[in-house]
C-alpha positions in Angstrom: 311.2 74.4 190.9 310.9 75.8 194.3 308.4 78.6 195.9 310.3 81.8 194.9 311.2 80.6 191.2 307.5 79.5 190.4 306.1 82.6 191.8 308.6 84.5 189.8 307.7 82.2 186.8 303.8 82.9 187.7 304.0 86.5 187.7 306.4 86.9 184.4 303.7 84.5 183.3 306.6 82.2 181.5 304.7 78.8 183.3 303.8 76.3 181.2 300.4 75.8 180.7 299.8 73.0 183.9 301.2 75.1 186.1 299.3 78.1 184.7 295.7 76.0 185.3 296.9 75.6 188.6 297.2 79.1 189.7 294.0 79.8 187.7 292.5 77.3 189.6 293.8 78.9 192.8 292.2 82.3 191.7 288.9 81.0 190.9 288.8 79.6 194.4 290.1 82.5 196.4 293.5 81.6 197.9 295.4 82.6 195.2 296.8 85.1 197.7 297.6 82.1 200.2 300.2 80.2 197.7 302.1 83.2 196.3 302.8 84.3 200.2 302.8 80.5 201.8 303.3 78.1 199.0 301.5 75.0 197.5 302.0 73.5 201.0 300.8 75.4 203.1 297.1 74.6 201.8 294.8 72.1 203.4 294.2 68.5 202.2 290.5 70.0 201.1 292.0 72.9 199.0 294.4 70.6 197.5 292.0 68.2 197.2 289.2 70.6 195.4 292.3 72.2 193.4 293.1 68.5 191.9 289.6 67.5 191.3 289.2 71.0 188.8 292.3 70.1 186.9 291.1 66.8 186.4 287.8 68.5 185.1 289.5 71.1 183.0 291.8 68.3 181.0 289.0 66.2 180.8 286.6 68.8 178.7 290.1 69.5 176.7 290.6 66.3 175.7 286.8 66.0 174.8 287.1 68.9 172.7 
C-alpha cells in the first residue's frame, strides 16, 4: 500500500489491526505526526527499531493472554 493510501486507510480507520498497532505505537511515542506527513521511511533506524521492539511486546502479551 503506499504513503497516501495507508494514511487514508489510517484516518478512515479501515487498517487492519497490525497496521493499526503500528500507528498506535507511533502515537504513544510522539512522531505520529512525522509518518502521516513523511512516511514510515523517513524515521530513523532507532525509531524503527523502538517501534518493532513494542509490537513484538504487544503480540507477545496477546498471545499470553
Amino acid at each position: 500500500m503506499n504513503k497516501e493510501k495507508e494514511v487514508e486507510a489510517y484516518l478512515k480507520g479501515v487498517l487492519p489491526e497490525e497496521q493499526k498497532l503500528k500507528y498506535e505505537i507511533a502515537q504513544e511515542l510522539g512522531i505520529l505526526d512525522k509518518v502521516l506527513e513523511s512516511g514510515w521511511k523517513s524515521l530513523s533506524a532507532k525509531e524503527t527499531g523502538r517501534i518493532g521492539g513494542l509490537l513484538a511486546s504487544k503480540r507477545k502479551e496477546e498471545k499470553d493472554m
